[in-house]
DSSP file (Angstrom, degrees, kcal/mol; ACC not computed):
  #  RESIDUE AA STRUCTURE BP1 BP2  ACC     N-H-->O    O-->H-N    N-H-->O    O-->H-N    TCO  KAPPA ALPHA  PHI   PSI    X-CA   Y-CA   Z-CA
    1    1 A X              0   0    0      0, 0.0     2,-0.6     0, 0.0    29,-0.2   0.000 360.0 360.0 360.0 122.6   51.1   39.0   80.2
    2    2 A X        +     0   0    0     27,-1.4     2,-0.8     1,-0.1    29,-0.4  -0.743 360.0 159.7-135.0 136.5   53.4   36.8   82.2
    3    3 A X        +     0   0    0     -2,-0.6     2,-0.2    27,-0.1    -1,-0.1  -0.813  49.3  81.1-124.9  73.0   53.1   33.3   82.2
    4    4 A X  S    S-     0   0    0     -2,-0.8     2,-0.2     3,-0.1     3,-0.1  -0.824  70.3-107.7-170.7 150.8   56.4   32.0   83.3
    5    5 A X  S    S+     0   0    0     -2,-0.2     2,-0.3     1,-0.2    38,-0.2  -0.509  87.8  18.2 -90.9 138.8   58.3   31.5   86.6
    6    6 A X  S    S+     0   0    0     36,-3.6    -1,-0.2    37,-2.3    39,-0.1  -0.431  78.6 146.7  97.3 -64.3   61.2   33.3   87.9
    7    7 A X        -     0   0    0     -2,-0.3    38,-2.0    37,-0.1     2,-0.6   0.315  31.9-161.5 176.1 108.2   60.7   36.0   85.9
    8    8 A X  E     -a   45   0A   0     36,-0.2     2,-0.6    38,-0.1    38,-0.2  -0.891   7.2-159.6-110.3 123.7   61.7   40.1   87.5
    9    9 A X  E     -a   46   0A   0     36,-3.0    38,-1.7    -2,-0.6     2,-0.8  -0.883  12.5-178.9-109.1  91.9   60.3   42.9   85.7
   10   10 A X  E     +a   47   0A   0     -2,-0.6    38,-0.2    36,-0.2    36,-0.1  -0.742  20.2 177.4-118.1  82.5   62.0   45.5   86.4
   11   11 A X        -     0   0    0     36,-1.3    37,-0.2    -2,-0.8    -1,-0.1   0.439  23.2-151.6-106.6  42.0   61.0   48.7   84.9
   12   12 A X  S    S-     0   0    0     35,-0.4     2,-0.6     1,-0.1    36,-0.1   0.706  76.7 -52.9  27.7  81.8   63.9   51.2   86.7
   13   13 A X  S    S+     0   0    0      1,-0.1    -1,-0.1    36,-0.0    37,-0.1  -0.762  97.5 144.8  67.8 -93.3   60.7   54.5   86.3
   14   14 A X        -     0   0    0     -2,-0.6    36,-1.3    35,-0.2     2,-0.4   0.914  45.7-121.8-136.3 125.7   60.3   54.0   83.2
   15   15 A X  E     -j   50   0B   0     34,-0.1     2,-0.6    36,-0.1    36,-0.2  -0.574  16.6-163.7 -75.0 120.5   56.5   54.6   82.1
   16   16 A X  E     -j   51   0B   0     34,-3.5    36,-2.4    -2,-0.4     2,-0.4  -0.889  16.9-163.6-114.6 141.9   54.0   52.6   80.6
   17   17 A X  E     +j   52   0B   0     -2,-0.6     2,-0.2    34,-0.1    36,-0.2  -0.653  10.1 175.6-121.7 125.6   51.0   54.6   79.1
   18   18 A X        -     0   0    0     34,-4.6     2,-0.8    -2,-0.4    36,-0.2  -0.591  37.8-104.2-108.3-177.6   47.6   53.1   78.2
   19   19 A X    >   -     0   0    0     -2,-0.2     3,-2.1     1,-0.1    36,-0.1  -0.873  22.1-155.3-116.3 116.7   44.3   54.6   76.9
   20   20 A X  T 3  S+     0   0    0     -2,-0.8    57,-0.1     1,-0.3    -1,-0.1   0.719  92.5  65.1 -63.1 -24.7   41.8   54.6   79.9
   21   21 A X  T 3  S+     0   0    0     32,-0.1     2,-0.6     2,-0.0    -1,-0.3   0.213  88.1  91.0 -76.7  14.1   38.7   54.5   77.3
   22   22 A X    <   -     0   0    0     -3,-2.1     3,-0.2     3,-0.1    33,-0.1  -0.949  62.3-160.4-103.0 136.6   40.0   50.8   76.1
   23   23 A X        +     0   0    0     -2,-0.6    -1,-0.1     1,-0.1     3,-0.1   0.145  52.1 121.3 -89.0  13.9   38.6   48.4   77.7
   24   24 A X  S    S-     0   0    0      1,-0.2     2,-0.3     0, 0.0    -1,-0.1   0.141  77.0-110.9 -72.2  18.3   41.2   45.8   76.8
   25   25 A X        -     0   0    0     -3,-0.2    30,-1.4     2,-0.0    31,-0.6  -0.595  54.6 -13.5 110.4-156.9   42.0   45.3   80.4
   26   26 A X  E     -b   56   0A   0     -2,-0.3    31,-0.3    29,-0.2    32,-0.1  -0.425  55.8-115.7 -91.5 169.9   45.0   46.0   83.0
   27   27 A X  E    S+     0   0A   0     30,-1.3     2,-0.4    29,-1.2    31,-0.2   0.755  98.6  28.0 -84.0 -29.4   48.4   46.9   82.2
   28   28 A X  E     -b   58   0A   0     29,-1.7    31,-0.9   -27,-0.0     2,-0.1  -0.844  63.2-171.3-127.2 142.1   50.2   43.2   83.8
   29   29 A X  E     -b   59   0A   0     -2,-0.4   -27,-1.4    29,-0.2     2,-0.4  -0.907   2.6-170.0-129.3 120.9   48.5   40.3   83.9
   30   30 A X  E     +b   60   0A   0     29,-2.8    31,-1.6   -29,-0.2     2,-0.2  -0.877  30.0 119.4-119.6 141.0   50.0   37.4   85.8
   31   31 A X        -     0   0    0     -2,-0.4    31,-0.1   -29,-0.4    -2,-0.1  -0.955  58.8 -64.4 178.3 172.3   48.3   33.7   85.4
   32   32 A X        -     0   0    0     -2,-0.2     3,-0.2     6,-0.1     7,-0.1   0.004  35.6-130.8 -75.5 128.9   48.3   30.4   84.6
   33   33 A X  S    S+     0   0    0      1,-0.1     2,-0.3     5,-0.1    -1,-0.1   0.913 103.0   4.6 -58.6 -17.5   48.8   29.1   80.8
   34   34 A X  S  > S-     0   0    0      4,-0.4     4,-0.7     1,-0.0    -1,-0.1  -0.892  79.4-146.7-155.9 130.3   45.7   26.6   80.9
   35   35 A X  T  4 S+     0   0    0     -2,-0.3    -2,-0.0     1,-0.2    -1,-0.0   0.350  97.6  56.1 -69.7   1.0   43.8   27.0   84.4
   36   36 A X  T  4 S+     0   0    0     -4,-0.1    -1,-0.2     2,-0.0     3,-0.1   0.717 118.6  27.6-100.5 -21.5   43.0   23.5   84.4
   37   37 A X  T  4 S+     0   0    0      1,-0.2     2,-0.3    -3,-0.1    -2,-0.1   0.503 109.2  70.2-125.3 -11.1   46.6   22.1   84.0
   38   38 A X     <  -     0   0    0     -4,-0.7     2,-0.6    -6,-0.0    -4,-0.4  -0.727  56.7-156.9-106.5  86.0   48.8   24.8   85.6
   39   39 A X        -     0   0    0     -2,-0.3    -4,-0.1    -3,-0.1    -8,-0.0  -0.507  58.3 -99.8 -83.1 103.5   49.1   25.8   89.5
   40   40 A X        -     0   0    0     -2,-0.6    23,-0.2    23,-0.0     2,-0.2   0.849  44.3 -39.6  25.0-175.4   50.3   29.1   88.8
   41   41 A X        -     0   0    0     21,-0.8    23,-0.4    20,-0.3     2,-0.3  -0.506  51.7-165.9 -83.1 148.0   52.9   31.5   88.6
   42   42 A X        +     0   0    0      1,-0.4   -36,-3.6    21,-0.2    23,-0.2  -0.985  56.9   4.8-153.8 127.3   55.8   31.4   91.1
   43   43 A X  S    S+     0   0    0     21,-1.3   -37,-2.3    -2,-0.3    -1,-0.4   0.914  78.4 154.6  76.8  85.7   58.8   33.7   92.4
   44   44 A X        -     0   0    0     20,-0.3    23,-3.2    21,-0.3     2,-0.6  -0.931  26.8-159.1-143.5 133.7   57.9   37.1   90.0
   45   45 A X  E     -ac   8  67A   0    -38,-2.0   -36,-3.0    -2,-0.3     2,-0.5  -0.893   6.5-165.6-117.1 144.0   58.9   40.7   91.0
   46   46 A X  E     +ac   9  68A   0     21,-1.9    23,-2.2    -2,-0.6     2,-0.3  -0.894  30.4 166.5-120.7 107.8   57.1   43.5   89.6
   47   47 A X  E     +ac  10  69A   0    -38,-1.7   -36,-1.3    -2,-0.5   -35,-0.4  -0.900  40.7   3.6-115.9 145.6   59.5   46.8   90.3
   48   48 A X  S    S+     0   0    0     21,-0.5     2,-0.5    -2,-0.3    23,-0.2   0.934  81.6 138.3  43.8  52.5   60.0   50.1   89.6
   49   49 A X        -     0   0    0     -3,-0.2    23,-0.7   -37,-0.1     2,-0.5  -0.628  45.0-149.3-123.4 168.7   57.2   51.0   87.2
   50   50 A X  E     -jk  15  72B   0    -36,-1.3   -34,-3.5    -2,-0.5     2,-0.4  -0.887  17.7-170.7-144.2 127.6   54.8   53.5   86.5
   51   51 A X  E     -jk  16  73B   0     21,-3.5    23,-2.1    -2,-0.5     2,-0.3  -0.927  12.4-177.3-123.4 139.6   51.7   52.3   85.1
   52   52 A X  E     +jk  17  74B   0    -36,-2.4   -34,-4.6    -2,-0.4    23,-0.2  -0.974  49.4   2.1-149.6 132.6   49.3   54.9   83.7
   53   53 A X  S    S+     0   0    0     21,-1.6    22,-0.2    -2,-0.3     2,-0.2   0.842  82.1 140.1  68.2  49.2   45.6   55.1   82.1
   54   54 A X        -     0   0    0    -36,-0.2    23,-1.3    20,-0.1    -1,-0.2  -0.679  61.3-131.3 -70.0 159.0   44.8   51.4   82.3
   55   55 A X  S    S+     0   0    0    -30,-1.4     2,-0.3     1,-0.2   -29,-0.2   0.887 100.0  16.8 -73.2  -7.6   41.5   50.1   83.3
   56   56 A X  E     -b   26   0A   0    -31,-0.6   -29,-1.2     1,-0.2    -1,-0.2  -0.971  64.4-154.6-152.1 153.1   43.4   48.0   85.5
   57   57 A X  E    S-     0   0A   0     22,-2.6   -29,-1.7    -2,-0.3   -30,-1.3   0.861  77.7  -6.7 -82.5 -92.3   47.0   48.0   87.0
   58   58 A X  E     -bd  28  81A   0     22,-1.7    24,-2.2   -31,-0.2     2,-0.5  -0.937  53.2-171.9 -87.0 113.1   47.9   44.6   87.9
   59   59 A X  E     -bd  29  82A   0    -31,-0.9   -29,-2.8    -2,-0.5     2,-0.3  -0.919   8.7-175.3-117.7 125.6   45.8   41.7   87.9
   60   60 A X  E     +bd  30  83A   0     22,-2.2    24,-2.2    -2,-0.5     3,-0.4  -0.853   3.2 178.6-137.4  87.3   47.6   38.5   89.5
   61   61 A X  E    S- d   0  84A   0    -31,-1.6   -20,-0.3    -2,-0.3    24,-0.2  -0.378  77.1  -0.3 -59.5 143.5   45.5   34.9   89.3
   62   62 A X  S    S+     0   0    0     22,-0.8   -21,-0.8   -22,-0.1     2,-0.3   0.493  90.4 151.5  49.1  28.6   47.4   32.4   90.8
   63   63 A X        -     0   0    0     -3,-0.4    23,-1.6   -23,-0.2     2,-0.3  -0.576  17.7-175.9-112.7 152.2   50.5   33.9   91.8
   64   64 A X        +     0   0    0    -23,-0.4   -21,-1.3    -2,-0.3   -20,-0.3  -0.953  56.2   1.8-160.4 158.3   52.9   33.1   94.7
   65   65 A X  S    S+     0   0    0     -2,-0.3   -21,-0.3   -23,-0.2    23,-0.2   0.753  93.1 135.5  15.4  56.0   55.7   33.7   96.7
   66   66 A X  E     - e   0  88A   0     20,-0.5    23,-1.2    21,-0.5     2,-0.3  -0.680  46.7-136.4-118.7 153.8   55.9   36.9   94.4
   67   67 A X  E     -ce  45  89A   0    -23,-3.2   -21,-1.9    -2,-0.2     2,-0.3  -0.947  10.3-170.8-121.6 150.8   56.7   41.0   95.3
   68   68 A X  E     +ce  46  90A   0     21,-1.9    23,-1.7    -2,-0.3   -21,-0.2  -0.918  31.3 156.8-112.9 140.7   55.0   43.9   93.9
   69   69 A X  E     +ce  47  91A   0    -23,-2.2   -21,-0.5    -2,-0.3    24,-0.2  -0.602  40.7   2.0 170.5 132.2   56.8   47.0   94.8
   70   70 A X  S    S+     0   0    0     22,-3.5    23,-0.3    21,-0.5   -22,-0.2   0.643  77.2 140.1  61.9  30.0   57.5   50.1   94.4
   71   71 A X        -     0   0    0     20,-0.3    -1,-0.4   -23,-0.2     2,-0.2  -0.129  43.3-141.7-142.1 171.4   55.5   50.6   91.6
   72   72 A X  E     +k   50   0B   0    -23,-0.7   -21,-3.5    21,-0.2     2,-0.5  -0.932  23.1 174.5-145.7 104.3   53.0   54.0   90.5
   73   73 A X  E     +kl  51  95B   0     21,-1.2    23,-0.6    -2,-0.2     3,-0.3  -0.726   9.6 157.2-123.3  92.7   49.8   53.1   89.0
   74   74 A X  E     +k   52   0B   0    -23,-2.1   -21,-1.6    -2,-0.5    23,-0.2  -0.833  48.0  50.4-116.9 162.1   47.3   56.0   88.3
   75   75 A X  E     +     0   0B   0     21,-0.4     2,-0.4     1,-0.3    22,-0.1   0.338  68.5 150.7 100.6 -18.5   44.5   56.5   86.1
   76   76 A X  E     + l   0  97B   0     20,-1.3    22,-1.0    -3,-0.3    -1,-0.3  -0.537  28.3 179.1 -66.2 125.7   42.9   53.3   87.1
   77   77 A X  S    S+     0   0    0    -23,-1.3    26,-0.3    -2,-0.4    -1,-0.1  -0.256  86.4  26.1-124.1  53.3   38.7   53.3   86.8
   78   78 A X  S    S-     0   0    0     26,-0.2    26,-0.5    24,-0.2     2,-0.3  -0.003 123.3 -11.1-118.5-109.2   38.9   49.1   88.2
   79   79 A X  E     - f   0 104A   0     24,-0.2   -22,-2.6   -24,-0.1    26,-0.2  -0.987  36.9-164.9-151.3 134.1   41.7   47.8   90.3
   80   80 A X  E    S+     0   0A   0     24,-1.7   -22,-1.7    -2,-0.3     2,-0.4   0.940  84.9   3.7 -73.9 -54.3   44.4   49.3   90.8
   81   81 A X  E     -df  58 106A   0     24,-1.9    26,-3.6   -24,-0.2     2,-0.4  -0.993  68.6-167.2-142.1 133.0   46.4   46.0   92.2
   82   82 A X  E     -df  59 107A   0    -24,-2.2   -22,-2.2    -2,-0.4     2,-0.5  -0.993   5.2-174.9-131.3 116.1   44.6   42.7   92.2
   83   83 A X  E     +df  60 108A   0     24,-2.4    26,-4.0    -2,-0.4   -22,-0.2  -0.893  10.5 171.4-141.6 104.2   46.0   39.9   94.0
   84   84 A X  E     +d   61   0A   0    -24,-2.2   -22,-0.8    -2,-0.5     2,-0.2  -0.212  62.3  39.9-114.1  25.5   44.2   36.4   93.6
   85   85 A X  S    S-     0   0    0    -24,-0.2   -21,-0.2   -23,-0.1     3,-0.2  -0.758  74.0 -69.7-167.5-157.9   46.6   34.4   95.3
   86   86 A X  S    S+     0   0    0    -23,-1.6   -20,-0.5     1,-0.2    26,-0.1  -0.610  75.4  15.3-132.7-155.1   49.1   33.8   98.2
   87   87 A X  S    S+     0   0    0    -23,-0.2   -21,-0.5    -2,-0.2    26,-0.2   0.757  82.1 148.3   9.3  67.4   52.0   34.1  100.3
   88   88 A X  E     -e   66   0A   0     23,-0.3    26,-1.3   -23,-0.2     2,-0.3  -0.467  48.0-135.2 -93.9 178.7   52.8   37.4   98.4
   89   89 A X  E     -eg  67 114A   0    -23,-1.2   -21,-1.9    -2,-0.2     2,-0.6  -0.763  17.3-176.4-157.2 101.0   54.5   40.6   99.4
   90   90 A X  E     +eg  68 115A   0     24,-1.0    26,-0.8    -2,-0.3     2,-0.2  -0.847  28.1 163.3-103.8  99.1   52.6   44.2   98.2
   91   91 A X  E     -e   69   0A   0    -23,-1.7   -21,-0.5    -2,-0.6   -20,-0.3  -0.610  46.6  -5.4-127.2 171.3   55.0   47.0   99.4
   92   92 A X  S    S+     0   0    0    -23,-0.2   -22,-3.5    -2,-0.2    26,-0.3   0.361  82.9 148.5  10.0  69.6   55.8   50.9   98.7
   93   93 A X        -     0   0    0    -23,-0.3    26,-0.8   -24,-0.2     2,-0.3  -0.385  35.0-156.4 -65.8 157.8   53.0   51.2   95.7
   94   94 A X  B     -m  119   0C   0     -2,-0.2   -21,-1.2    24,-0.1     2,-0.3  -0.897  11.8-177.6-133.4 157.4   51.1   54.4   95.0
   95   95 A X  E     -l   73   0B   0     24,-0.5     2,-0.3    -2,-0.3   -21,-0.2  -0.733   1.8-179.6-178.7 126.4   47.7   54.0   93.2
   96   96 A X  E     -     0   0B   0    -23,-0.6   -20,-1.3    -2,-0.3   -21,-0.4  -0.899  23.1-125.5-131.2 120.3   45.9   57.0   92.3
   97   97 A X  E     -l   76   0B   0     24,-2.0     3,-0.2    -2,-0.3   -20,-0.1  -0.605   7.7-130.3 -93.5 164.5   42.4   56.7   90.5
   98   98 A X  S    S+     0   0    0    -22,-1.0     2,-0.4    -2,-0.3    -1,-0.1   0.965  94.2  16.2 -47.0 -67.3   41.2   58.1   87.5
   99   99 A X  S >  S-     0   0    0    -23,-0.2     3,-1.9   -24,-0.1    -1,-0.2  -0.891  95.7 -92.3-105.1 117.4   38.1   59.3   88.8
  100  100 A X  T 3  S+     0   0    0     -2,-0.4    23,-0.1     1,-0.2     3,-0.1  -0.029 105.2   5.9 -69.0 148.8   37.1   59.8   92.5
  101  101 A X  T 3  S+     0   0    0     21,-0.4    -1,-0.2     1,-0.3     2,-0.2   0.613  99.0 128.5  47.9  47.0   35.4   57.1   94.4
  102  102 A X  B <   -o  123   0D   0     -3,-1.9    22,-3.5    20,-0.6    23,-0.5  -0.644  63.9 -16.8 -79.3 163.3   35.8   54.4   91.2
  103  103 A X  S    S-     0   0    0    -26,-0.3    22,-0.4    -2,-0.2     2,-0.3   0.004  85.6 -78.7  58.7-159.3   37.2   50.9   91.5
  104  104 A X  E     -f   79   0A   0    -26,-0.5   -24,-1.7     1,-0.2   -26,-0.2  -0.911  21.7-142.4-166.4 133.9   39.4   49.6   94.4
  105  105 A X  E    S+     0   0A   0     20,-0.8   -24,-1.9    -2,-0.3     2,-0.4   0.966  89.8  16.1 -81.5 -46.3   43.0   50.5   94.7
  106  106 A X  E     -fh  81 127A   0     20,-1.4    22,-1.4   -26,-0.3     2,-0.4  -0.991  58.3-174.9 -85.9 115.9   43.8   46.8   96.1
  107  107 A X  E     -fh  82 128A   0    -26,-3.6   -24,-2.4    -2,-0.4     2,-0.5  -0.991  15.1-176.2-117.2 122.4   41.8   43.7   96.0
  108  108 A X  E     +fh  83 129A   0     20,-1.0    22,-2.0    -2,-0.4     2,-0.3  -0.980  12.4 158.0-111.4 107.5   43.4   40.6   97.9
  109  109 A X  E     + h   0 130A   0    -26,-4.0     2,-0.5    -2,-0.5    23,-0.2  -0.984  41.5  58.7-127.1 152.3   42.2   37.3   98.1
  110  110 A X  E    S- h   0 132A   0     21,-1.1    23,-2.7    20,-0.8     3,-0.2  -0.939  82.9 -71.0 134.6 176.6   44.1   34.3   98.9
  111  111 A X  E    S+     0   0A   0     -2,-0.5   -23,-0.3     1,-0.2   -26,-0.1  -0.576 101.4  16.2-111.1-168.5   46.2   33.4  102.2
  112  112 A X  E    S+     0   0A   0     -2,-0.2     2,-0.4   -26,-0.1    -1,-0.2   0.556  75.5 148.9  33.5  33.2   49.5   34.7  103.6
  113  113 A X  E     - h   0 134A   0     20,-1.3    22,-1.6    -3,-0.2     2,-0.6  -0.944  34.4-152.5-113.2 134.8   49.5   37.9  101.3
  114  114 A X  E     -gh  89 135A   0    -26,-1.3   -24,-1.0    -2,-0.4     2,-0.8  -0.837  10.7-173.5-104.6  88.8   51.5   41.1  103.3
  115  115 A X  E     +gh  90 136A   0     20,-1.5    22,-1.0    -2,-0.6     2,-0.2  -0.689  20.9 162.8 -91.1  96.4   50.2   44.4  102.1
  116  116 A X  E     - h   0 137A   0    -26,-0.8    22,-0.3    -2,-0.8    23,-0.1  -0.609  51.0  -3.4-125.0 154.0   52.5   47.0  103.8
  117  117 A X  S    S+     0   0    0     20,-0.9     2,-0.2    -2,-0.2    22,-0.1   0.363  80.2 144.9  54.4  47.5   53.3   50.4  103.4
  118  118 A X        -     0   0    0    -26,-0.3    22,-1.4   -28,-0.1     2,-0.7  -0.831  42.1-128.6-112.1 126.4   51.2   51.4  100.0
  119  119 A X  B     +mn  94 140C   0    -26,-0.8   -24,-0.5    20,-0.2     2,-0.3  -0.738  27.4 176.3 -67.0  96.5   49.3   54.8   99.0
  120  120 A X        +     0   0    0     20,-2.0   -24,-0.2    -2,-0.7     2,-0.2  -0.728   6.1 166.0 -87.8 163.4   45.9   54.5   97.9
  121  121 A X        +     0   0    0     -2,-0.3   -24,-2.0   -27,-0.1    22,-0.2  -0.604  49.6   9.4-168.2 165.7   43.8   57.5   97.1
  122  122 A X  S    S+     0   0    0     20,-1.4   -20,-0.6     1,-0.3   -21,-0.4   0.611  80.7 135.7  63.3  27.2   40.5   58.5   95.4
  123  123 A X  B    S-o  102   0D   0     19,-0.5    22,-0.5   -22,-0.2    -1,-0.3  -0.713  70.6-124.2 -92.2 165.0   39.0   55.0   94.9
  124  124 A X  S    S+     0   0    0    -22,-3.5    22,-1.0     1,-0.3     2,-0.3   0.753 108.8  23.2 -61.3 -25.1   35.5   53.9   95.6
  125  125 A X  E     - i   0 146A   0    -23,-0.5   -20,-0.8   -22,-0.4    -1,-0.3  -0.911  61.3-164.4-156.5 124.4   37.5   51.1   98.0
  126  126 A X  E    S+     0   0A   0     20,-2.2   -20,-1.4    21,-0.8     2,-0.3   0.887  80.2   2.0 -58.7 -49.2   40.7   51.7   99.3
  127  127 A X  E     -hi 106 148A   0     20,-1.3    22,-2.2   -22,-0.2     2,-0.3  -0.972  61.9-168.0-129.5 134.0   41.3   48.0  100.2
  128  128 A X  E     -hi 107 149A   0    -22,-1.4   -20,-1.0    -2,-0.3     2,-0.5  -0.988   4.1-165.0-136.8 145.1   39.1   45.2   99.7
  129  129 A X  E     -hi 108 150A   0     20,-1.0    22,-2.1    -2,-0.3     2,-0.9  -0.990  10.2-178.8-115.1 119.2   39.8   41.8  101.5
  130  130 A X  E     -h  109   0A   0    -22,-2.0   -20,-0.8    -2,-0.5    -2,-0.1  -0.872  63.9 -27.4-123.7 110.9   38.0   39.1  100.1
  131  131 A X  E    S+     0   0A   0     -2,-0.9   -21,-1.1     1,-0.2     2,-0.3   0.878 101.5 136.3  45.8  39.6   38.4   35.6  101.5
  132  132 A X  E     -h  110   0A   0     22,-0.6     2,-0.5   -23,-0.2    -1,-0.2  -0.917  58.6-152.6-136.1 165.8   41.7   36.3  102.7
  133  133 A X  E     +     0   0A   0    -23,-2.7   -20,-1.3    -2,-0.3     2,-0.3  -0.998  52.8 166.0-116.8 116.4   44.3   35.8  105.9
  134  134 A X  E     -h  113   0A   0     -2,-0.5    23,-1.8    21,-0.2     2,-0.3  -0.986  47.5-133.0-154.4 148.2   46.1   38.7  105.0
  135  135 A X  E     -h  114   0A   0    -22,-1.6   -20,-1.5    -2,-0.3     2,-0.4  -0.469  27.1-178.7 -76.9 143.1   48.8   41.1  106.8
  136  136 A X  E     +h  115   0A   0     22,-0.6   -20,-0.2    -2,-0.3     2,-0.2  -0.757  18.3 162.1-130.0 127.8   47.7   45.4  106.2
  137  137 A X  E     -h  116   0A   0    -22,-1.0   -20,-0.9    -2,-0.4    24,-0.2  -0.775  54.9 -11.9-130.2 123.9   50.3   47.5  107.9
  138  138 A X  S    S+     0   0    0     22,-1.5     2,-0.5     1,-0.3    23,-0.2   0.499  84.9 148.7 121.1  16.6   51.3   51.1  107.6
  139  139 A X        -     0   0    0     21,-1.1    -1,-0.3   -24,-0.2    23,-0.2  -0.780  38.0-132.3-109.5 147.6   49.1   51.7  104.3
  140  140 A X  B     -n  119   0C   0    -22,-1.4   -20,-2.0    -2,-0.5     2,-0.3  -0.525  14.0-162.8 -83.7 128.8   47.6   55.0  103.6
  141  141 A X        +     0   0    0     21,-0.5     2,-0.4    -2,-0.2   -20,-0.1  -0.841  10.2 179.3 -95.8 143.8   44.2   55.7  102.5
  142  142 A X        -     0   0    0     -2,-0.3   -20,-1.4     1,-0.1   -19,-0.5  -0.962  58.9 -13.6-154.6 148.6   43.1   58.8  101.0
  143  143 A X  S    S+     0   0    0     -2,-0.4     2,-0.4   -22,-0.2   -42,-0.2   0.632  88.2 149.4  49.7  25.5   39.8   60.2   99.7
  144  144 A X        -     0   0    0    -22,-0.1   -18,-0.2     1,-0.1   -20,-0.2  -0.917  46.8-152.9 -96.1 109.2   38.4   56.9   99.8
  145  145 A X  S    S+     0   0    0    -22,-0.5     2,-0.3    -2,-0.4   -20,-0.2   0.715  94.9  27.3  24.6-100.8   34.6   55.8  100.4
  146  146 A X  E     -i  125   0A   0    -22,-1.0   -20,-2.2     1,-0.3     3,-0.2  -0.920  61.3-176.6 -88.1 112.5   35.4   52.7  101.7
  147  147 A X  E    S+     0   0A   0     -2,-0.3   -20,-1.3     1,-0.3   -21,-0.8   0.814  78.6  17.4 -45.2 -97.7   38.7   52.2  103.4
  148  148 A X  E     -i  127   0A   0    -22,-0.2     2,-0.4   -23,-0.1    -1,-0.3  -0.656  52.6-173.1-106.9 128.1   37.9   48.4  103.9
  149  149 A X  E     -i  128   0A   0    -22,-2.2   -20,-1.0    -2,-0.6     2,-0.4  -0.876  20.2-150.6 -85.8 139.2   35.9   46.1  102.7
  150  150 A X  E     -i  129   0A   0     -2,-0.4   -20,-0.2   -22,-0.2     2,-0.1  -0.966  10.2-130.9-114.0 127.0   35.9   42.9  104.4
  151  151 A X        -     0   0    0    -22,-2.1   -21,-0.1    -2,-0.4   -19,-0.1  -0.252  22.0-116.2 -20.4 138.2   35.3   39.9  103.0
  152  152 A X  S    S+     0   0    0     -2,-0.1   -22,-0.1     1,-0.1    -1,-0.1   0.804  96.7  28.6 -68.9 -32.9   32.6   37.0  104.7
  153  153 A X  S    S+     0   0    0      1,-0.1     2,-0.2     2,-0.0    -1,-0.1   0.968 114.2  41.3-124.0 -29.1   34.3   34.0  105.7
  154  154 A X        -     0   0    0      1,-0.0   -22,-0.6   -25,-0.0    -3,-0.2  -0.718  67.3-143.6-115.8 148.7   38.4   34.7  106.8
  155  155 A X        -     0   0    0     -2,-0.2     2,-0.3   -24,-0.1   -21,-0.2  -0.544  23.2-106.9 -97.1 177.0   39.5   37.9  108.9
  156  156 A X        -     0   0    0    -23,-0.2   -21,-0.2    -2,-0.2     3,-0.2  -0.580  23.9-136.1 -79.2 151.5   43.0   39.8  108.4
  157  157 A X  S    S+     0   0    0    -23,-1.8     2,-0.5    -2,-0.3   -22,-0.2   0.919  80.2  13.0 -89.9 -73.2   45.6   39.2  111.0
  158  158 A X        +     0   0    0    -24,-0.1   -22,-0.6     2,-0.0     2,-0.6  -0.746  64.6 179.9-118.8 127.2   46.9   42.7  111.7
  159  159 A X        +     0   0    0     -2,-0.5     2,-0.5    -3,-0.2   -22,-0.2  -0.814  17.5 144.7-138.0 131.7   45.4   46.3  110.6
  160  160 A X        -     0   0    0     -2,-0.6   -22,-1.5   -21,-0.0   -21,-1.1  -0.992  22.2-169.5-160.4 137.0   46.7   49.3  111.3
  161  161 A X        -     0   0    0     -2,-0.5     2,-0.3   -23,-0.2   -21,-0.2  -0.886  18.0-131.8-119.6 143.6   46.6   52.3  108.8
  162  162 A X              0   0    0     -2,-0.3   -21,-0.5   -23,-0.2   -25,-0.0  -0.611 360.0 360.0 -93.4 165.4   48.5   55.5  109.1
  163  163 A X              0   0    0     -2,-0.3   -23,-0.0   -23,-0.1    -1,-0.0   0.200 360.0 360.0 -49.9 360.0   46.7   59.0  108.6
């Protein structure tokens, strides 16, 4: 879990391996110490990792001006990258699920979040936008349900998917 500002996690390939029958949650979690007294986490990179056999990859409450990127998460039967907040930047990911057409490889909600040039495949929803103004470019879907889900009340500003 991290619940501190500034703060680069950098884990140059290096694996970390869960068991996909616990149900103790995602492999990062990023949020607030006390949601009543904290506005959230600020300025965190999550890089170079490979996250494997969680129920969840990343899950990020309250997070801002933050990168995810470059990162490998398979093995997920949730969400693969969960992004609960704004003005972020969700680049050159892969996320592979456990089991085909479980979970959602990305869930976005939030303003100003830029999801570019990320690998889904074999979720139930590739992309889910919920109750966001959010950038999609260049990211791949594969073996997915759903490509997109939309969300009710804000649209995405740009989508455009590759083959």
């Amino acid at each position: 879990m991290i619940e501190k500002d500034n703060i680069v996690l950098n884990g140059k390939g290096y694996t970390i391996q869960g068991d996909s029958k616990d149900t103790a949650g995602s492999a990062i979690i990023i949020q607030p110490l006390n949601y009543t007294d904290d506005i959230g986490r600020r300025n965190i990179t999550i890089t170079n990792l490979v996250l494997r056999n969680f129920v969840g990859g990343v899950d990020a409450s309250y997070l801002f001006d933050s990168v995810i990127t470059a990162n490998t998460i398979r093995g997920t039967n949730a969400v693969g990258l969960g992004i609960h907040s704004s003005s972020n930047q969700v680049s050159n990911n892969m996320l592979v699920a456990s089991d085909q057409n479980l979970g959602c490889g990305i869930s976005v909600s939030g303003s100003s979040n830029n999801i570019s040039q990320n690998s889904v495949t074999g979720f139930y929803k590739g992309v889910e936008i919920l109750q966001a103004t959010t950038t999609l470019l260049h990211t791949t879907l594969w073996q997915t349900l759903y490509q997109l889900n939309y969300g009710i009340t804000r649209p995405i500003q740009k989508y455009e998917t590759t083959p």
